[in-house]
N, C-alpha and C positions, 0 to 999 in steps of 0.2 A: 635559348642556349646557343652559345658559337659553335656555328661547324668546324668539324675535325680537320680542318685543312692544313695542308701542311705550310712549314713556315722554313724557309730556306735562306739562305745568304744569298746575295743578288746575282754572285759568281759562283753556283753550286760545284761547278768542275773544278774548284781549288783545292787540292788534297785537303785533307783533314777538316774540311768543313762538314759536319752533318745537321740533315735535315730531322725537324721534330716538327708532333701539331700542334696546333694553337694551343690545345688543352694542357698539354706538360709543358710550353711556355710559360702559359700561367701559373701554373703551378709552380714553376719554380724561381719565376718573379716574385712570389707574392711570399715564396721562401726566402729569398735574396734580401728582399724589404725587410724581413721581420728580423732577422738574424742581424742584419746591417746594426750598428751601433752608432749611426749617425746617418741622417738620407742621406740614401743613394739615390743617384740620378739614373736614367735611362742609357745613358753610354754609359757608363760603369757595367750596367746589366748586360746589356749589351754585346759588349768585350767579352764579358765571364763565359755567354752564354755561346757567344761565336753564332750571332744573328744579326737580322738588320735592327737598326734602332727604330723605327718605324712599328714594326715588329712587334717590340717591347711597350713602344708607347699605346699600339691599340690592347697588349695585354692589360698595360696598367689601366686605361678606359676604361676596360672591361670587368677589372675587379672593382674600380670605384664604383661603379654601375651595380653588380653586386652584392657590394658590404651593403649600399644602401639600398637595395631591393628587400634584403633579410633584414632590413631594421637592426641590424648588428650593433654590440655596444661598442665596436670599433669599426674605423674608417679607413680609410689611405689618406691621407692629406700630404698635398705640395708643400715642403716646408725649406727652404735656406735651399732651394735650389734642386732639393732633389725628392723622393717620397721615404714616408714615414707611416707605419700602423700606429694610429693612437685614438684614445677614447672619446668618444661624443660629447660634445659640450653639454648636452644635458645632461650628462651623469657627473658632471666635474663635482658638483657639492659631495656627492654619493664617493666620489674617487677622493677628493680630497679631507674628507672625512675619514679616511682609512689611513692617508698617508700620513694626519696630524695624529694620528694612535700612533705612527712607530717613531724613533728616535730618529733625526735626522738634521745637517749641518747647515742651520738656515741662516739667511743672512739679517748681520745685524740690523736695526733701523737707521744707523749712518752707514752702515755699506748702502741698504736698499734705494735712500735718500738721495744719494751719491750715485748709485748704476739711474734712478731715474733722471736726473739732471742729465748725466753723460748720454743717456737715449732720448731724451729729447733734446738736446742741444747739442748734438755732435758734428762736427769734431769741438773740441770743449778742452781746456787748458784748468791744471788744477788753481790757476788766482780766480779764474771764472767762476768755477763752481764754487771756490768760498764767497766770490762774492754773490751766489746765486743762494747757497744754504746757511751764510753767517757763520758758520765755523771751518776748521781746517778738516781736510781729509785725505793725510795722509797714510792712515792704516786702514781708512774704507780703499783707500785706489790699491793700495797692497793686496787687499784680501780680493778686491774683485779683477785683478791681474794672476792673481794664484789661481782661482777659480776660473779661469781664460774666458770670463763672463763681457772684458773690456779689450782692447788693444789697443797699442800706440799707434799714434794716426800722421807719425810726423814732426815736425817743429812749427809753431807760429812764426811769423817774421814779424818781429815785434822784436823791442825790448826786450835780451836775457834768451829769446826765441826758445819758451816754454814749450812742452810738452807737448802736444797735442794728445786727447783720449775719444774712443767709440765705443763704439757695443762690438760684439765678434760674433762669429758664425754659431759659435757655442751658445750665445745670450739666443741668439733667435730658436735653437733648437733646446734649448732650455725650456723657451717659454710658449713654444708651439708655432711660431709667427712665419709665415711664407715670406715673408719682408717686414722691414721696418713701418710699411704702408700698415700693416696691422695692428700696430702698438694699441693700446687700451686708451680711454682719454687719461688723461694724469689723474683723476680721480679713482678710476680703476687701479691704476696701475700696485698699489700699494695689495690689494686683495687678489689678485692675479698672482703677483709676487710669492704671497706668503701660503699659497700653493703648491710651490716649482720647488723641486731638491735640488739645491743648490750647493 
C-alpha cells in the first residue's frame, strides 16, 4: 500500500494551493478518469487537481498496479494520449456478447470497408480508396465523417488536389488503440470493428 504522504505543488506558499495525500489523490484521479468521456491526460488532471503532474502520474502507476493486482475486470489503459478505464481483453467475447443483445448504430460493411482502407493507408484520397475497394464511397466517407470516426487530412498535390482522409482521435478511442501502432492486422480488423458502438 502507498504511504499517506502528502502531495503538494512544488510552490506550496502560493495562495490557494492545497496540499492532499496520495490516497485522495488517487482517489480522485481515478474519479476524473472514469467520469472523463474521452482520455484524459495527466495535465488535464493535473490542472483540475491544483498538483504537480508528476504527482498524478505516479497516482495513475499506482492504480494500474492495482486494477491489475485484483484481477479486476477493468484496467486503466493509455489510450489517444491520455487514460481510460476499460474492460480486459479477456472478457471482450463476454462484453461484446452483451453489446450485440442491444440495439445499436453499426457501421455498414462499405462504411467499415472504407474506415479500413482509410487506417491503413492514410492519409488516403477518395480516387484511392476506390481504386483500393472497386467501388465508390461517397456515403461511407459521409457517414464516417458524421461519425468524427475520419478527418480531413488536407489536399493532395496532384491533379484536382483531392481530398486527403485519416482516422481521428475519436477512431482510436472508439476502438481502444493507444496509437495507430496498435491497429489489428487487417484480418482482424473487420471482427474488432463489429464490436465497437459506432
Amino acid at each position: 500500500m502507498a504511504t499517506e504522504e502528502t502531495v503538494a505543488h512544488e510552490d506550496s506558499a502560493i495562495e490557494g494551493r492545497r496540499e492532499i495525500s496520495s490516497g485522495e489523490l488517487k482517489s480522485i484521479t481515478e474519479a476524473l478518469i472514469f467520469v472523463a468521456d474521452e482520455p484524459i491526460n495527466t495535465k488535464t488532471i493535473a490542472d483540475v487537481i491544483d498538483v504537480d503532474r508528476e504527482a498524478v502520474e505516479k497516482a495513475v502507476a499506482e492504480l494500474v498496479e492495482e486494477y491489475d493486482a485484483r484481477a479486476s475486470g477493468l484496467q486503466l489503459r493509455e489510450i489517444a494520449g491520455g487514460w481510460q478505464i476499460a474492460t480486459r481483453p479477456e472478457h471482450h467475447e463476454n462484453v461484446r456478447a452483451y453489446l450485440k443483445s442491444k440495439p445499436s448504430a453499426k457501421l455498414s460493411l462499405a462504411s467499415l470497408e472504407t474506415l479500413a482502407v482509410i487506417a491503413y493507408k492514410q492519409p488516403v484520397t477518395v480516387p484511392e480508396i476506390l481504386e483500393i475497394r472497386g467501388v465508390q464511397s461517397p456515403s461511407a466517407i459521409k457517414t464516417l465523417l458524421d461519425k468524427r470516426l475520419i478527418v480531413a487530412k488536407g489536399r493532395k498535390e496532384t491533379v484536382g488536389r483531392p481530398m486527403m482522409y485519416g482516422t481521428s482521435k475519436e477512431f482510436l478511442i472508439q476502438f481502444g488503440l493507444k496509437d495507430l501502432s496498435e491497429l489489428p492486422s487487417v484480418e482482424d480488423f473487420q471482427d474488432l470493428a463489429g464490436g465497437a458502438d459506432s
